[in-house]
C-alpha positions as CSV (number, residue, x, y, z in Angstrom):
1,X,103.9,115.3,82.9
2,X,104.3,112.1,80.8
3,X,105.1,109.7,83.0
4,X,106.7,105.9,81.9
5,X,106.3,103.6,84.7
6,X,108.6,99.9,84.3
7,X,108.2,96.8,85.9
8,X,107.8,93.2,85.0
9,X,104.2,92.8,85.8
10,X,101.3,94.6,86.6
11,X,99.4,93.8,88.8
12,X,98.6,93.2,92.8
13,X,100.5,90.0,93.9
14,X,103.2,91.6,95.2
15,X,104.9,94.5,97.4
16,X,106.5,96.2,94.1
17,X,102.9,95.4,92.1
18,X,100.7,96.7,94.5
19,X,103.0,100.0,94.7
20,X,103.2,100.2,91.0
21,X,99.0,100.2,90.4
22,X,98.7,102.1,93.0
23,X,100.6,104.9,91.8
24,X,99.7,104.4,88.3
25,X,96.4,105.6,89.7
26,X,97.4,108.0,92.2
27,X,99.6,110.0,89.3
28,X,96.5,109.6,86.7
29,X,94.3,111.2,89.4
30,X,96.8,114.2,89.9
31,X,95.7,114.3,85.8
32,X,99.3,113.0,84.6
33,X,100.1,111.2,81.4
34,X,100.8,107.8,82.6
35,X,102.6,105.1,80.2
36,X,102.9,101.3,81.5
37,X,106.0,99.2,80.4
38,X,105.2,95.5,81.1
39,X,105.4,91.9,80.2
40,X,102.5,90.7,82.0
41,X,98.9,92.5,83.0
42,X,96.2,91.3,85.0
43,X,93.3,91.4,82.7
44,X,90.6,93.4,84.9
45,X,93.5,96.2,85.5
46,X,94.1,96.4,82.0
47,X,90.6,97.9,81.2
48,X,91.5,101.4,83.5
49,X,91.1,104.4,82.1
50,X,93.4,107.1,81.5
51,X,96.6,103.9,81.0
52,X,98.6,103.3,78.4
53,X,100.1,99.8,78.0
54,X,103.4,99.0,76.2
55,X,104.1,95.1,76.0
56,X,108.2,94.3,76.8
57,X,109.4,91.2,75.4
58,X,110.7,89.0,78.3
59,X,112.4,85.0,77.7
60,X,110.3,83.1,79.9
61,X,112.8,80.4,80.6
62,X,115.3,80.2,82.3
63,X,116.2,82.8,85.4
64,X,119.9,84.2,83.1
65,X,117.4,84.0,80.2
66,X,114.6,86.1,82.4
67,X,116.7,89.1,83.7
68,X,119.0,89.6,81.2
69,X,115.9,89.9,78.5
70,X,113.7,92.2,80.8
71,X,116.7,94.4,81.4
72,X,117.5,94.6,78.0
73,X,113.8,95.5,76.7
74,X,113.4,98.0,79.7
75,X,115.4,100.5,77.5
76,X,113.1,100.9,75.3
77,X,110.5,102.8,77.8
78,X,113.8,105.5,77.7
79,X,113.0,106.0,73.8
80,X,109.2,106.8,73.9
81,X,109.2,110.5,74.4
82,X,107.8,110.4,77.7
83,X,108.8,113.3,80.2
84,X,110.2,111.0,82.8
85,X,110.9,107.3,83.0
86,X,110.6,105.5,86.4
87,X,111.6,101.9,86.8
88,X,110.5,99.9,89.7
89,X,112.7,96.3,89.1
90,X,116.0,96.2,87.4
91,X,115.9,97.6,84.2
92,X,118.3,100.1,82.7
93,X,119.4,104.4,82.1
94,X,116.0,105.7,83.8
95,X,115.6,109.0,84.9
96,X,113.9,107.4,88.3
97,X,114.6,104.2,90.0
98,X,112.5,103.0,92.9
99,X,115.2,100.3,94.8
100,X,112.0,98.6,96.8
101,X,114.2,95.8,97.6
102,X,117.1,97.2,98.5
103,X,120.6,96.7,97.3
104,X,120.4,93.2,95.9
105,X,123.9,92.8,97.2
106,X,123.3,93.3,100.5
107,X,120.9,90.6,100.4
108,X,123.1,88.7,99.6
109,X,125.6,89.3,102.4
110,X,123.3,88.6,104.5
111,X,121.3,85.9,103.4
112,X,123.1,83.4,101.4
113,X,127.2,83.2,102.6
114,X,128.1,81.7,99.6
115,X,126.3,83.1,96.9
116,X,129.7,83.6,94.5
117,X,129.5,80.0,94.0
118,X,126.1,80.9,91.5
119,X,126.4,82.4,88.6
120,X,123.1,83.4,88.9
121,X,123.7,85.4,91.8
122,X,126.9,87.2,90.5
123,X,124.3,88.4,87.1
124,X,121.5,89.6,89.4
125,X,123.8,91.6,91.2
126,X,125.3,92.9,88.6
127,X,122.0,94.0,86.9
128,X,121.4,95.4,90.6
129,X,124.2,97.7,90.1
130,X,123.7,98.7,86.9
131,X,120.4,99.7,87.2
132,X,121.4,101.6,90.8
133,X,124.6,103.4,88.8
134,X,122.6,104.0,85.3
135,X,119.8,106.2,87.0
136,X,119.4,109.4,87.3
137,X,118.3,109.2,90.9
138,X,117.4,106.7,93.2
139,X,114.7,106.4,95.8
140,X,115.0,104.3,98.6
141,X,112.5,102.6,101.2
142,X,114.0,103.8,104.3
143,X,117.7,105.4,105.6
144,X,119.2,102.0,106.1
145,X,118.7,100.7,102.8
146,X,119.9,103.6,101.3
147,X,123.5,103.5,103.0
148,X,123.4,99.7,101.3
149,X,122.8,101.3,98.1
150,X,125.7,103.3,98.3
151,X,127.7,100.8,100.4
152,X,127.2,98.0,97.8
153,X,127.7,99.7,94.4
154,X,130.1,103.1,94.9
155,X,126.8,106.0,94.4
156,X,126.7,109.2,96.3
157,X,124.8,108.7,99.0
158,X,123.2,112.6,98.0
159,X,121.9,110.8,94.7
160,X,119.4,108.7,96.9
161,X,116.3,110.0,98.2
162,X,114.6,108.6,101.4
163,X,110.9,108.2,101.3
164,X,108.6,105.9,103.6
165,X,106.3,103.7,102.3
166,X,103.0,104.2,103.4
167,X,99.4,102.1,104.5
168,X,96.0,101.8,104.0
169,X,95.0,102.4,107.2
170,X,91.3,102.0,106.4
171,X,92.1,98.4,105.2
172,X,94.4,97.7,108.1
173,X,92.9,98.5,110.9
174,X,91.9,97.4,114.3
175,X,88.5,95.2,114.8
176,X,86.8,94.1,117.4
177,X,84.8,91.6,115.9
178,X,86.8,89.8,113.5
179,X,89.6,89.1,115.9
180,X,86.9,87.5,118.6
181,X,85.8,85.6,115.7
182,X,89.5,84.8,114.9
183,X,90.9,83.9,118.0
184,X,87.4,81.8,118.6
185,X,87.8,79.5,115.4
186,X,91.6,79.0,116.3
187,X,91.0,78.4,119.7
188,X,93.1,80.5,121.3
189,X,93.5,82.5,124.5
190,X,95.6,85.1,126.0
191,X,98.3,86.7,123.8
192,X,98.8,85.8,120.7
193,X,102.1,85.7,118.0
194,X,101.8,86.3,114.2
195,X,104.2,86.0,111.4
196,X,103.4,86.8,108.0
197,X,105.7,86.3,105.4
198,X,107.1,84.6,102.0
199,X,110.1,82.6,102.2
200,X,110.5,81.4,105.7
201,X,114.0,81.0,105.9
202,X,114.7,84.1,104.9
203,X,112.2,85.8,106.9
204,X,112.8,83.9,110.3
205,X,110.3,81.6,111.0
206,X,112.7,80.0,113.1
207,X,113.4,82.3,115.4
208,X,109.6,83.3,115.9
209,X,109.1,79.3,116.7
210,X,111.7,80.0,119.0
211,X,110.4,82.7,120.8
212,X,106.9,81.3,120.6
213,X,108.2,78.6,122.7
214,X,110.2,80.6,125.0
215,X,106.7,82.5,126.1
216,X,105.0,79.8,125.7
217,X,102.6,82.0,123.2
218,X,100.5,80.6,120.1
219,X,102.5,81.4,116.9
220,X,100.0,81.9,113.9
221,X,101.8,81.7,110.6
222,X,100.6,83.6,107.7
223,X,102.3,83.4,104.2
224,X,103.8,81.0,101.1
225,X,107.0,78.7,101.2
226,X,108.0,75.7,98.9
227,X,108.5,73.8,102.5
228,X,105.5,74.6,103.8
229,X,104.4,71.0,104.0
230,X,107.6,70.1,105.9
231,X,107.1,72.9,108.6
232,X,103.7,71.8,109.4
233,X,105.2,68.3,110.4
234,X,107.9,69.6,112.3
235,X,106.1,71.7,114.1
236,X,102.6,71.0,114.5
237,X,101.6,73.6,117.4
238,X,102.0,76.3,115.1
239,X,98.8,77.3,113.4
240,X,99.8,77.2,109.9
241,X,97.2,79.5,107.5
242,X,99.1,79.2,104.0
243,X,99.2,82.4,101.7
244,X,96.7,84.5,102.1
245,X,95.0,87.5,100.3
246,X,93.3,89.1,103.4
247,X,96.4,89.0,106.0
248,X,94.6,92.0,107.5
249,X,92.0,89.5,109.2
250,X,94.5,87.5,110.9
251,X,96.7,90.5,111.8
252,X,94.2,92.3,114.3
253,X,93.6,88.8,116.3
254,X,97.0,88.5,117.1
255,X,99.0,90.9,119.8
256,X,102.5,90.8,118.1
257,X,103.7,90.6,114.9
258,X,107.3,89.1,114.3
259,X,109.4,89.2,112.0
260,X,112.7,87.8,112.8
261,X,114.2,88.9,109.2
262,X,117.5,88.2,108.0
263,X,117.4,91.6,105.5
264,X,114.3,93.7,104.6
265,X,114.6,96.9,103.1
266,X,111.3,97.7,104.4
267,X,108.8,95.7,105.9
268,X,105.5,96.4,104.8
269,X,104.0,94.1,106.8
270,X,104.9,95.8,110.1
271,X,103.8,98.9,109.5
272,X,100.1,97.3,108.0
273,X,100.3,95.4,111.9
274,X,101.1,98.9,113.4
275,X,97.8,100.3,111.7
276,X,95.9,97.0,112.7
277,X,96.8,97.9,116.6
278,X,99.4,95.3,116.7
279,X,102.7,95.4,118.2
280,X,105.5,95.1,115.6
281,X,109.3,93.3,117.1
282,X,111.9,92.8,114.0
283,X,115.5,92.7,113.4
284,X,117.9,96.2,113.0
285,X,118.1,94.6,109.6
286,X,114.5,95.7,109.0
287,X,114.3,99.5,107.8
288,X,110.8,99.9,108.8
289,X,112.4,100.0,112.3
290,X,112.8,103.6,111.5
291,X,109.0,104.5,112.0
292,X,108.8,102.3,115.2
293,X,107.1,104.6,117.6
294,X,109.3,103.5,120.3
295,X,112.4,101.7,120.7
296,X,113.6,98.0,121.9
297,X,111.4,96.5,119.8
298,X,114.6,94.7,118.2
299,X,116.7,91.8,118.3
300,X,119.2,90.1,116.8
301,X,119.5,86.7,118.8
302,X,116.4,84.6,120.1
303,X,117.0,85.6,123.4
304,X,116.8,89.6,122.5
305,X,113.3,88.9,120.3
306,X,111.9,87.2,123.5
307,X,113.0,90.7,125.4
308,X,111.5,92.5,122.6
309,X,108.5,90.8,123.0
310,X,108.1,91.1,126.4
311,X,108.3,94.9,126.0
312,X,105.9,94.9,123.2
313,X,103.3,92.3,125.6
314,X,104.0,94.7,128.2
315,X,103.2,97.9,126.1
316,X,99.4,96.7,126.3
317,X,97.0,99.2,124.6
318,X,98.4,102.2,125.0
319,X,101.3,100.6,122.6
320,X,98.9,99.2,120.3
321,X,97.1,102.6,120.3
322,X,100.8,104.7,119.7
323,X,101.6,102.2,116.7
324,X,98.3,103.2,115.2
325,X,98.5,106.6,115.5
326,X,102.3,106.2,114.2
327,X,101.0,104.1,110.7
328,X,97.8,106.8,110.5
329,X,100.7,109.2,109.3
330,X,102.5,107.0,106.9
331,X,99.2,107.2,104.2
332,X,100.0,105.5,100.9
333,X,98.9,108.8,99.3
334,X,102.3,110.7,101.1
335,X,104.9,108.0,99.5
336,X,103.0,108.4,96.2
337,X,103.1,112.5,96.8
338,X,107.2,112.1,97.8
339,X,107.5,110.1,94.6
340,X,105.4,112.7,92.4
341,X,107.7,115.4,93.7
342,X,111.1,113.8,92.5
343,X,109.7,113.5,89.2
344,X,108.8,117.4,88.7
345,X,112.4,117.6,89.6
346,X,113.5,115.3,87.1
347,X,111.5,116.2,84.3
């Protein structure tokens, strides 16, 4: 096949750019044509063989300015010839679109109760929709986030396909010696919390202060915000790491991950902790709940994570050794396989 892949950038900063490069190889390997659509590319990817780059014009200023222009230059992916056309953010009338984030409206429900008072908000959801209603079919990261899909924006739920994303479970994976030599250089003893993620309002670091406390547990805290500086002040036991680009090291020293998330399509970073031998506890709003190899490992409230927890404390290895086992069959190779086979269909 000829293959057009879209997206704003390529390369490996993100969730949707690590998926995107990797199946940009995976596809060439299975000895596809493979065309990338992009505004931006990491110099040292751009020298792969067997790629071809297209450069879409995208307004840098302004966040209107931004989506409006990328979604308007998408289209012209649709015009190359290619066999299919997939699109990975929101761009426009591809055969393929991969809703890795969900339905931007949902997100919005949930996260910020008076979004209609933006006008930013009520564009990006708009472009959300259209790009959900102008595809020919759209896959989705897990069963919950597809019923958002076709909550939010009026699609036939039959239109979206399901398929889990996967893990390296050769990067992520339990060690020994790096979480003795962890634990040593943080000082700490005993179970240990980890959260990992960007934006921590959004993804909870309250609550997982909370329940930190509660147990009185060590909270390591992995990931970027534009406050970071202020939640080191406020609460200085936490062991605040910044962003990181090896989260894998800090993952196999702790004992549970959590991730007290107000909405996540999928949360890759519980299923890398599940392949590292950690125990993952979420909210329901989380669809990576769905490959949870057991259940109550939930919560909605503070006082249901700290149950959660418990459970997931009281699992001990044998729990750490089923959520490995359960991430060893989620391979990045099968969501890049379930991907591959939606395309023969389309094309």
């Amino acid at each position: 096949m000829n293959v057009a892949l879209v997206h704003r950038r390529y390369t490996e900063h993100g969730g949707t750019e690590r998926f995107l490069v990797g199946l940009a190889r995976y596809l060439r390997g299975q000895g596809h044509m493979v065309h990338v659509y992009c505004n931006e590319v990491r110099d040292d990817l751009r020298s792969e063989p067997g790629l071809t780059f297209h450069h879409l014009p995208m307004l840098r200023r302004g966040a209107i300015a931004k989506v409006l222009s990328l979604w308007w230059s998408s289209a012209r992916a649709a015009r190359g010839g290619h066999d299919v056309v997939v699109a990975l953010g929101r761009t426009r009338g591809h055969d393929l679109y991969r809703a890795g984030g969900g339905a931007h409206a949902a997100y919005l429900e949930a996260c910020r109760p008076v979004w209609w008072l933006d006008p930013s908000a009520w564009l990006e959801r708009w472009v959300d929709r259209d790009t959900v209603r102008s595809a020919r079919r759209v896959l989705a990261p897990s069963a919950s986030s597809a019923a958002d899909l076709a909550r939010c924006y009026e699609v036939s739920r039959d239109a979206i396909a399901v398929v889990h994303n996967g893990v390296d479970s050769e990067r992520f994976r339990p060690d020994a010696a790096r979480r003795a030599e962890v634990r040593a250089a943080l000082d700490v003893d005993g179970p240990v919390l980890i959260f990992v993620g960007t934006g921590f309002v959004r993804k909870g670091l309250a609550a997982a202060i909370a329940v930190a406390r509660r147990l009185e547990l060590p909270l390591m805290v992995v990931g970027r915000d534009a406050r970071l500086d202020r939640w080191r002040r406020r609460h200085p036991e936490v062991h605040f790491l910044g962003p990181r680009q090896d989260p894998e090291r800090f993952l196999v020293a702790a004992d549970v991950l959590i991730l007290p998330t107000r909405y996540e399509p999928y949360g890759n970073v519980c299923l890398e902790a599940m392949a590292a031998g950690v125990v993952p506890v979420t909210t329901p709003h989380n669809g990576v709940s769905e490959v949870f190899p057991v259940d109550g490992l939930t919560g909605r409230t503070v006082d249901e994570l700290v149950a959660a927890t418990e459970r997931a404390l009281a699992g001990g290895d044998a729990l750490k050794r089923r959520c490995r086992v359960a991430a060893e069959g989620l391979p990045r190779q099968a969501a890049y396989a379930g991907l591959e086979a939606l395309l023969e269909e389309l094309a």
